[in-house]
Structure formats: structure tokens, C-alpha cells
N, C-alpha and C positions, 0 to 999 in steps of 0.2 A: 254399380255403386257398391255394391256388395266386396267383390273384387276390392275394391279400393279402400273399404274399410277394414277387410282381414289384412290388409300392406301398411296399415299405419304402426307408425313407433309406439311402443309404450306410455312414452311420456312425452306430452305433460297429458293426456287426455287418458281417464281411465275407462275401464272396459263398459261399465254403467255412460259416461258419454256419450262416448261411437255408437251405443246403441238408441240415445235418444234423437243423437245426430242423423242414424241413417233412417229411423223413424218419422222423424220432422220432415228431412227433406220429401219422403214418399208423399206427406200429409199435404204438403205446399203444391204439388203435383197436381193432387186431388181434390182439395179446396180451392173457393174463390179468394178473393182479397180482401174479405172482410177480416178485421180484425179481432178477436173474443178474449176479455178479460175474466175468470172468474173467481171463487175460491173453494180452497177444496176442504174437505174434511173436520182439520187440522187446523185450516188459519191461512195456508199458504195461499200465494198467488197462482194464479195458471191460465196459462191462454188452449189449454186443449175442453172442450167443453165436457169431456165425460167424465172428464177428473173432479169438475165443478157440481157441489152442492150448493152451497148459497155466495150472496154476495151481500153480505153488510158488516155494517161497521161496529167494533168493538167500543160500546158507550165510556167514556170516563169516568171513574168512580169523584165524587161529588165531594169528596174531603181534599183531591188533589186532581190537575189537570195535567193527564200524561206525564206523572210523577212529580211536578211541581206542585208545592205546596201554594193553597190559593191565596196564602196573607206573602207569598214574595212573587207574584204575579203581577207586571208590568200594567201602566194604566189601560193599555191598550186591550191586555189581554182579559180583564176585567169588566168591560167593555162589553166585550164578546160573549164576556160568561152571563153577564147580566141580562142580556136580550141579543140572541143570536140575529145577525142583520137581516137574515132571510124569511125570519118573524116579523118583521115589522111594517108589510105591505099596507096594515090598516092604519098606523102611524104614518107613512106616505100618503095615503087619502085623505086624512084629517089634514096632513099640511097645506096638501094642496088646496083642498075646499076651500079652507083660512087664507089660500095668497100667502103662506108665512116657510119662510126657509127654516131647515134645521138647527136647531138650539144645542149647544152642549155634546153630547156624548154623539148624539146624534148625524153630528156632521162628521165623523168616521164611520157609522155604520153605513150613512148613502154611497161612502165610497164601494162597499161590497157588490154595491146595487149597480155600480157603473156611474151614480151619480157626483159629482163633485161642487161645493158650492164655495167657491174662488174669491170672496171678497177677503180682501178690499182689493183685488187687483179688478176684479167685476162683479156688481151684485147681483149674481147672477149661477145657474149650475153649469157646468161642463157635463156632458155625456159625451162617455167615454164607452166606442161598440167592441165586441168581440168581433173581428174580422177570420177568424180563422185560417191559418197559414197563407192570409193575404190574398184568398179567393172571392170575389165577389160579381155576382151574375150582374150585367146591366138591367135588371128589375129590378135588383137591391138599388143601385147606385143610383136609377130612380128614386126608388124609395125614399135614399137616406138626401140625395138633396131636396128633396120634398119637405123630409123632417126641418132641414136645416132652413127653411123659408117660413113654414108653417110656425114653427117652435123657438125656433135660434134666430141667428141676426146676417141670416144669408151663403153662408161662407160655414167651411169644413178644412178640417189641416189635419194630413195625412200625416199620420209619426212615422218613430224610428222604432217601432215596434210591428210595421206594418197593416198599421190599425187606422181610423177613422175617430176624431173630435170633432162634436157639435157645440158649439159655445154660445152664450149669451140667453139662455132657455130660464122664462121666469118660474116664480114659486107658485103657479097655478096649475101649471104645465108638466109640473113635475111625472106625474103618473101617465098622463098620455100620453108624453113622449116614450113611456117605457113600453107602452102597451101598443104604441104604435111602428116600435124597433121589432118588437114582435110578430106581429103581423105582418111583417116583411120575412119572417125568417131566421132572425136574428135577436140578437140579446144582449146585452150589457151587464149581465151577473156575474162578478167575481172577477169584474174589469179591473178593479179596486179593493185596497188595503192590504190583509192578509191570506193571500188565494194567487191560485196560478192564473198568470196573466195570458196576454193576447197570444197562441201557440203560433210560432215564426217556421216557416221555412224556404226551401228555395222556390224562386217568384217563377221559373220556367218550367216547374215540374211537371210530368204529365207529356211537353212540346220539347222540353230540351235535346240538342243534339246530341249530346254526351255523357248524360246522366247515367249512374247506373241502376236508381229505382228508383219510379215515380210515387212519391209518400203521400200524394193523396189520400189515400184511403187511410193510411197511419195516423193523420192530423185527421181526418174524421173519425177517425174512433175514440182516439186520448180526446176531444172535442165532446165528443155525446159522453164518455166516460165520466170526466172532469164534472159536466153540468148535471148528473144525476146522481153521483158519490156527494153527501150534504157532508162527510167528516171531512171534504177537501175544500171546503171555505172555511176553515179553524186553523190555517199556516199560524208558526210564531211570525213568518214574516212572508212579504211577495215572493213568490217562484216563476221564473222564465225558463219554459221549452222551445228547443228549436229541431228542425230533421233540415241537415243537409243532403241533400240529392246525388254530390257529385256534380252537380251542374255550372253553369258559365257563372251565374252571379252567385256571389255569398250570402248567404241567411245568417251567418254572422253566429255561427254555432259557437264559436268561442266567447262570449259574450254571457252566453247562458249561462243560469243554475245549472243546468240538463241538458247536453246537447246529443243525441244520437247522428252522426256523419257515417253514410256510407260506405264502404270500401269492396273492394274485390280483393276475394282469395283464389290465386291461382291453382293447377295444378299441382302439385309435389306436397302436400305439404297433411298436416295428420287431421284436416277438418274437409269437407269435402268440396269442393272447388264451388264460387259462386258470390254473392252480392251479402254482406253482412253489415252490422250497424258498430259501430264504435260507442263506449258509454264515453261522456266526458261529464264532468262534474265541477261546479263549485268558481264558475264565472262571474264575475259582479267589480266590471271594470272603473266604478265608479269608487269603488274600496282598491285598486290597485290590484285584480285578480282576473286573469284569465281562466274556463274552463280544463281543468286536464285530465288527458288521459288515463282511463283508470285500470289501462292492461286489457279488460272484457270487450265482446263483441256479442252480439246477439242475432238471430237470424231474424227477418225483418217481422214476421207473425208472430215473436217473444218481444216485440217494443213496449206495445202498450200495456201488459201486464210487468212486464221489466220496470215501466216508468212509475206504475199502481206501486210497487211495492217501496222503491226507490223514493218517490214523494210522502210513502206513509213512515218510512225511518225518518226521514224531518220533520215528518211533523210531530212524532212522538220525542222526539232527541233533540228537537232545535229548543233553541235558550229563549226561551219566555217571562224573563225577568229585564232583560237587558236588549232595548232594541236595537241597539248601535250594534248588538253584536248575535242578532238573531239569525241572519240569515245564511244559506248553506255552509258557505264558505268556512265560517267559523264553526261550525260541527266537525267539518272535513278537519280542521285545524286540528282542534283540541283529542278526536280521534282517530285520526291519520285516516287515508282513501281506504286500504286494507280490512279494518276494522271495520267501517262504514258497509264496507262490500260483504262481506261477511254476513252483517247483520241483514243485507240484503237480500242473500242467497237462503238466508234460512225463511224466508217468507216466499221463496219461488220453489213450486212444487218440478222445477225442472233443473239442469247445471247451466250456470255462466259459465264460459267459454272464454277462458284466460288463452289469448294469442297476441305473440308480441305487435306493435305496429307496426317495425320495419317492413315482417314478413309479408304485410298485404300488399300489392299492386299500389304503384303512386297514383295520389290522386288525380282525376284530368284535373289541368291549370282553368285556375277562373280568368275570368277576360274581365280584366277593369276595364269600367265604362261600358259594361255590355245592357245596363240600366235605361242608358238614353241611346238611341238612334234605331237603324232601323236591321233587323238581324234575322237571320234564316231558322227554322224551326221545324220541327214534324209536322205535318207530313209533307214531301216535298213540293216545292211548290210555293210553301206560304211563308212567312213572316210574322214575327213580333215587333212590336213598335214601339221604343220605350219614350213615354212620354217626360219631357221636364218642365216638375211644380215648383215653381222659384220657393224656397224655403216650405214648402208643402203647403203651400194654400191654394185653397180652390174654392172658388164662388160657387153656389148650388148653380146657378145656369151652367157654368161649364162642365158642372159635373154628370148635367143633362147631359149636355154635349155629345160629352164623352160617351155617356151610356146609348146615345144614338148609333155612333158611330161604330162602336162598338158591335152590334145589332147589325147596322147594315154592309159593313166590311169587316168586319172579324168574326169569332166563335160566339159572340154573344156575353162575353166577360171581362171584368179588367182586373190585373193581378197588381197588387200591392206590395212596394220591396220598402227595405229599411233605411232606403237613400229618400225617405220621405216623394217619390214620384209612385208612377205606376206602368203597366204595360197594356199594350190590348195583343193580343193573339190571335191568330188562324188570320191572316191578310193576304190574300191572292195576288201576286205581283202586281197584278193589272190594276188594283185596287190602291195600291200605295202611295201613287201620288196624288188622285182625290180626296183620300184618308189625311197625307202630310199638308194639303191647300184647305181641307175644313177646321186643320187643328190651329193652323195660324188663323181661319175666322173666329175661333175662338178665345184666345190671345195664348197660345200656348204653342209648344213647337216639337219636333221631335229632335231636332238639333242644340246641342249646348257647348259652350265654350269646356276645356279640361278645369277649369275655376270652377266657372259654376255647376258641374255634374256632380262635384262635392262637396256641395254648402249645404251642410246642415245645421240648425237652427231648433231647439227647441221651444215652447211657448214663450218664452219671457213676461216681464213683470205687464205687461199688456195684458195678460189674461192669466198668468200665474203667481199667488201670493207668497209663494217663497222665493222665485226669481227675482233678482236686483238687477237687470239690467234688460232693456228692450231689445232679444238676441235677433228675431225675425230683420227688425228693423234696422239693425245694424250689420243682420249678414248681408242685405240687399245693398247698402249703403259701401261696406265693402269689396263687394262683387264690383260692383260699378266703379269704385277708386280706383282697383286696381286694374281694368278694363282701359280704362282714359289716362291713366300711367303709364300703357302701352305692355304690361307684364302680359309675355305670352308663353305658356308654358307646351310642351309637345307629348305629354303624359299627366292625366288625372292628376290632382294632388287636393287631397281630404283636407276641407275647413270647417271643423264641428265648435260652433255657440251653443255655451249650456249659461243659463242664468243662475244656477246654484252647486252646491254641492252634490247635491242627488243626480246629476249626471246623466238627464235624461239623452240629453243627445251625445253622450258618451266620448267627451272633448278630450279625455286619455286615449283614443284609438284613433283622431286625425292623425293628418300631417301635421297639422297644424291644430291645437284646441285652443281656444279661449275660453276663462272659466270667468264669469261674472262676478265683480267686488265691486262696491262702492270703495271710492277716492276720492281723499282733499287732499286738497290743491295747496299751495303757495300761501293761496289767497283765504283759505278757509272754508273754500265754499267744495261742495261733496259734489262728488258728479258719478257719475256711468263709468267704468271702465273692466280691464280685464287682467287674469293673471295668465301667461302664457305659456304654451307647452308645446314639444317640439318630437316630432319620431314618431308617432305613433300608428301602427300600422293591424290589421287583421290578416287571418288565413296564414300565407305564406310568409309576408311581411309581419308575421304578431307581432306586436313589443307595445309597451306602455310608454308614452310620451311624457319626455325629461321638463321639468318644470326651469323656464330659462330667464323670466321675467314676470316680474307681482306688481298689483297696480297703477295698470298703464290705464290713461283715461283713455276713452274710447280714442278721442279724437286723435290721439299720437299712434294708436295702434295700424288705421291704415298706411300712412306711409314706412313705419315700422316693416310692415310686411313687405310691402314693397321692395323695399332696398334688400331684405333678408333674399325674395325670391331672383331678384337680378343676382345678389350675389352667388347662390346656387347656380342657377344658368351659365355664372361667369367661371365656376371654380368645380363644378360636377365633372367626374370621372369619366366620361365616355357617355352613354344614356346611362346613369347613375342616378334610382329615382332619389326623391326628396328627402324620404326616409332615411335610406341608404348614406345618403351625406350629411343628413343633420347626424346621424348615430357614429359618422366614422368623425365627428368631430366632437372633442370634448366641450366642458357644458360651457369652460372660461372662454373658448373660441366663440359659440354662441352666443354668449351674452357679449362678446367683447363685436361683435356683427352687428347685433340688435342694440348696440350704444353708439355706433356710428350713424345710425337712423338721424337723420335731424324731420323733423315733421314740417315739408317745405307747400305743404297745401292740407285746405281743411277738407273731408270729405263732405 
């Protein structure tokens, strides 16, 4: 190693670098894989622990909130100053004693708590868990369908955050559902509002054939990090982390506030060969923004204090007057990635490591569709088995099921991906078809149509009070049109329903998105329908999907599609996916497709 750091060029790495470089590397050597945030001295961050004197948080002065003045501080943030939500466990007790839901200000601080209370779509709370990087033992998954019998109204719906929702949970319940997520292991803090949310990554980590580092231990550290730093439940707005692996499926790093993606550095080059993290920043596709690249890389034991310092510049910097425009993206804006970065480096008691990305080793390709079916994995021999939850629901019996099955032919786990299903792991060949014959007893399958592998659907107005349109219910309804239509495609193609603007199920990154509006009619009368969006792809296919039609009532939307996907089949390039030829075709072509539609049956 040595050798190879006196061979490096000058530039861009200075001689202070190469020597933390080849220090770091010896240290990785010699440590386990735990990860150590601390701070030093001074203020700064540091993942070496001898550098580390304390670790707490610098208090707010009481005339202003991280420079903002408190009389132009949004309602929200107001809120917060007034009774921080993680104060108000005895305020949770009294509610519940009463049988009485949250009043006023109060039904945004339960959201910090994980709780949400939904009416008028349900009178009723949502618990919302932290699943962390989509890991979950089949003891939890006991657990939580327990919870969901016990407390809820049977049934759990897997998001696109890789997370787990309990619905229908009354105002008595409130506290012992919290106390009883706990006792399993798990938590609901800072599931909700302004705090980092559910940490994503990739769902094979750990089994993948191709990964180049398993972030387990990365997503358990930011994880205990996150949940014992009390200044990181005071975001001006939500934050999403995600670590891509390198591996077969996508964790959808682009998506994110913060995405850390693997890479390899080969041979030749002035950092010393080996597996490094990519910073990207400032993702929030529901505002029309993907994550990007911000030049740095980090070696994988500098993540979590990279990420401590990186989430405390937002939350000191981010706009707290204005929620529309609080979240990372718009920091990144108003001070370019450079500056931001900057401000980063002076809080890291070590150097980022500015390397271009062409120079790192291409990513392995991810495998669409490698979510559902049945796929080979570490150690040889065995299998993952991705399971498909029609729009992410799951009855708590089946999620017994699962967690059986689990238990007695897999590893004992089931891993949670962003395509709203999940996976079970470690499956002994011999095991796979008793495995794939107990999941059809349970009405679930490991096989799915290329439609249905990417239906995603978020709550809708069924259980969510800003949603206008029942997305669940109408992706199923879909699926099925276009099934009996006879539409057979020979490649995946992404169909995300979101019922509002907030974009949970992130309808700019299908193939296809529909965004839920209310539409009148002819007749006057309002119905359900969608505005449509066409291109939209992640990873390798990024791009935001082109908005090609507004106001289609639900009912004209299935055949709509219909005729759109015949005519791609009829007019695609060779195997030219969907993406591909909706973007090589301008928007008038589109829309002049989707006005040929006549809507010649009712779904």
C-alpha cells in the first residue's frame, strides 16, 4: 500500500489525503464493521473514536431557531418550539385514558411519534413502523401482525418506503400500540413530520450475488445514530436516506434526500483500489428532482458520520419559514452542491474525497424484476424468493404465514423492497417448491405477470385524507383490465398510483404514473379520475415522466392504456423498453395515441 501511495499524482489529492487514505485503509483491516460517529474537540464530526471527545448537540439560542427569527417561523415550526413531540408521552396517556384523538396542533406532533390520525378518510390512527433498511426477523413479523389483529383492523400495507402501515387503531390504543412495537424491537419515532424517515436500502444485501458491500451494519448504525441524536427530530422538513449495495434490485438511491451508492475503484488511479460510497444529494421526485451527484465518495466506515454532518447542515440551513420550499433540494438550490459541500467538510474532522464518477468501475446492472420470482443467492446452494403483494397488502394471517415459512425454509427473515412486496432468503433448493405450494395456500404467489410486478399504489383516499382518488382499488381494477384485454407485455413496465401531490408512490418515476384529480363530467357530476404521465424511469433508465394527459376519469383511463400499450408492442424498436419509446416520441405524438383511445368497455 505504501508503494502505491508514494506513485500517486499530485492532483487532485493532497499529501494530508493519501495519508489519511492509507491510514484509514490499515484501520478497516483492523476493525470490525461497526460503524462510530463521534465529535471532536472543535465541533467537527468523526468516525475515528480517539479523535472523539463528546457527542451532543449545540442548543438553539431562544431569540432565534438556527438563525431564523421565531416571529417568521412557519406554523409548523412553531409547533415544535412550543412542545417538542417527543415531550408529550404524558399528553399521549391522557388521550388515550379519554378514548379521545388528538386536537389541534397536536395531530402533527403524533405524526413525530409514528402516529397519524386520518380522518375523515378513517376515524382512526395509522402507525407508521420504522423497518430499517427493510430488515425484518420473522419474530417481528409475528409481532407486527399480532399488532395489526390486536389494535388495527387485520391487515398491514407494505410501502414504497420499505416500511410496514398498521391502520384502523383506536384512541384508547394509542399508547399500547407504541409500547407494544417496542417490545418487539422496534419503533415508530420520527416515522413522521419533520425527521428522517424509514432508512432504504438494497433488499439482497448481506445474500447478493453481486454486491459490492453489504450496508447492513451502515443502516444499523445511522439507525441507532438517528434514534439517540434528539436535535435530528427538529428537520425544517422530512429527510430520506437510502445505501445502494451494487446489487440486483434498486433501493431507489436516486430518489432520496441522501443517497450513499457503492462503487469500485480500480487499480491505477491516486486513491487506493477498493469499494467506496458515492454522496448524492437533494432527490424529492415528487417536486421534479432526482438525487445528484456531488463529485465525493467516502470510504464505507466515513458513512455515518459523513451522513451526522450532511443532515446537520440542513437542518441548520434549511428554510423554516416556507414549507413548500423547506426541503433539501431547495438549499442545494439557492446554494449550489459546492457550497453545501463545503460547509460539510468543515464539520468532518477527516477530507472528502472528490473523484470523478466516470473513473470508478461501472455499476453491475440491476435485474428488473428480480423482486418477484425465484433467484439464486449466497451461499450456494440457496435462493431468495420474492414474494408478490398485489398493491402491498397483507392480511395479518398471511403475514403469519409468511413469517412461518420463513422460519422453517429460509434464514429466519423477510426483507422489504420499495416495490411494496418482500423477499424471504436462505431457501435450500429442495425447499422451493414446498415453500412456492404453501405461498399459494396462502393466497399469494411468487410468480407475477411483467403488469403486475409494477403496480404500485399508494394509500388512497380509503385510508388517506389528502388522497382523492381510491389508488389501491383502482390499481387492482387495472391490472385486471388490462389482463382480460389480453395486453401481454415481455418486459416489466412500472404503473405507480399516487392519490395526491405528495407523491407518495412516486408516479414521476413509472412507466407509467397516474396522479389522482377529481373530474366533472359533461353532466356536472365529479368523479375519480387521473392526470397522466409517461417516461418515467430510475437507476439506469432515470428520467421524470412527461405529463401527456389531465383529467381522465378513472373509467376512460383503463382502456386508455390499453390501446397506448398495444401500440408500443406494435411500433417499438426491436426490444425497445416502454421508456425508451415513449421518450423517443414527442409529447404531440403522445397525446395524439392517447386521443385515439375510445374507452370500448367499463373496467
Amino acid at each position: 500500500m505504501e508503494d502505491a501511495m508514494q506513485h500517486m499524482p499530485d492532483l487532485p489529492f493532497s499529501e494530508e489525503q493519501k495519508q489519511y487514505l492509507q491510514g484509514f485503509m490499515a484501520g478497516v483491516l483492523q476493525r470490525g464493521g461497526l460503524s462510530f460517529v463521534g465529535q471532536t474537540a472543535d465541533g467537527r464530526l468523526t468516525h475515528e473514536p480517539e479523535q472523539a471527545v463528546r457527542d451532543l448537540a449545540t442548543p438553539a439560542p431562544t431569540e432565534t431557531l438556527y438563525g431564523t427569527p421565531i416571529d417568521r417561523l412557519c406554523k409548523q415550526e412553531r409547533i415544535k418550539l412550543e412542545l417538542h413531540p417527543l415531550d408529550m408521552w404524558d399528553r399521549v396517556l391522557e388521550n388515550a385514558a379519554a378514548g379521545r384523538f388528538p386536537e389541534g396542533d397536536d395531530v402533527f406532533r403524533y405524526k413525530a411519534l409514528g402516529l397519524f390520525y386520518v380522518a375523515p378518510a378513517q376515524n382512526a390512527f395509522m402507525l407508521r413502523c420504522r423497518i430499517a433498511g427493510g430488515f425484518l426477523s420473522s419474530r417481528q413479523a409475528h409481532g407486527l401482525a399480532d399488532l395489526a389483529e390486536r389494535y388495527g383492523a387485520g391487515y398491514l400495507d407494505l410501502t414504497t418506503r420499505a416500511n410496514v402501515q398498521i391502520r384502523e387503531i383506536g384512541a384508547r390504543d394509542a399508547a399500547n400500540v407504541l409500547m407494544a412495537l417496542a417490545d418487539l424491537g422496534l419503533t415508530s419515532r420520527g416515522a413522521g413530520a419533520d425527521n428522517i424517515r424509514n432508512i432504504t436500502a438494497t433488499p439482497t444485501t448481506g445474500f447478493d450475488l453481486q454486491e459490492l458491500y453489504d450496508v447492513r451494519p451502515l443502516v444499523r448504525s445511522l439507525y441507532y445514530y438517528i434514534l439517540n441524536s434528539r436535535d435530528l427530530y427538529n428537520l425544517p422538513r422530512k429527510f430520506n436516506v437510502a445505501f445502494d449495495s451494487g446489487g440486483v434490485i434498486t433501493a431507489a438511491a436516486d430518489t432520496n434526500d441522501l443517497g450513499f451508492v457503492a462503487v469500485r475503484v480500480d487499480e491505477g488511479h491516486d486513491v487506493p483500489p477498493g469499494v467506496y460510497f458515492r454522496i448524492e444529494l437533494g432527490g424529492i421526485t415528487g417536486h421534479g428532482a432526482f438525487a445528484q451527484d456531488t463529485g465525493y465518495m467516502v470510504p464505507p466506515e466515513a458513512c455515518i458520520a459523513t451522513a451526522a454532518a450532511i443532515i446537520r447542515v440542513y437542518l441548520e440551513n434549511g428554510d423554516r419559514t416556507n414549507r413548500k420550499k423547506a426541503r433539501l433540494k431547495y438549499l442545494l438550490e439557492r446554494w449550489g452542491v459546492e457550497r453545501f459541500m463545503e460547509a460539510v467538510q468543515e464539520r468532518l474532522a477527516f477530507p472528502l474525497l472528490r473523484f470523478p464518477r466516470e473513473a470508478c468501475a461501472p455499476r453491475p446492472p440491476l435485474r428488473p424484476g428480480a423482486h418477484i420470482g425465484i433467484h439464486p443467492q449466497h451461499p450456494e446452494g440457496h435462493y431468495y424468493v420474492g414474494v408478490d403483494v398485489p398493491v402491498g397488502r397483507l392480511q395479518a394471517a398471511q403475514l403469519h404465514g409468511l413469517a412461518d415459512l420463513a422460519e422453517r425454509y429460509g434464514a429466519g427473515e423477510l426483507r422489504l423492497t420499495v416495490f411494496q412486496n418482500l423477499l424471504i432468503p436462505g431457501v435450500a433448493e429442495a425447499d422451493l417448491e414446498p415453500l412456492c405450494a404453501a405461498l399459494r395456500e396462502l393466497g399469494l404467489s411468487h410468480e407475477s405477470t411483467p403488469l403486475r410486478q409494477g403496480l404500485v399504489a399508494c394509500t388512497g383516499n380509503a385510508g388517506c385524507p389528502y388522497a382523492r382518488t381510491n389508488t389501491k382499488a383502482h390499481a387492482l381494477a387495472l391490472a385486471r383490465y388490462l389482463e382480460e384485454a389480453g395486453i401481454s407485455v415481455d418486459q416489466p413496465i412500472n404503473i405507480h398510483l399516487t392519490g395526491c401531490p405528495h407523491s407518495c408512490a412516486q408516479h414521476y418515476c413509472g412507466d407509467i404514473g397516474l396522479l389522482g384529480v377529481k373530474v366533472k363530467t359533461d353532466s356536472g357530476e365529479t368523479v375519480e379520475g387521473y392526470d397522466i404521465v409517461l417516461g418515467g424511469g430510475l437507476e439506469a433508465e432515470q428520467g421524470l415522466a412527461r405529463e401527456v394527459a389531465r383529467g381522465i376519469p378513472f373509467e376512460a383511463v383503463p382502456p386508455l392504456l390499453a390501446h397506448l400499450l398495444r401500440t408500443y408492442l406494435q411500433q417499438r424498436q426491436g426490444d425497445e423498453s416502454f421508456a425508451a419509446f415513449t421518450r423517443r416520441l414527442d409529447a404531440t405524438t403522445l397525446e395524439t395515441i392517447l386521443a385515439e383511445s375510445k374507452p370500448d368497455a367499463t373496467p
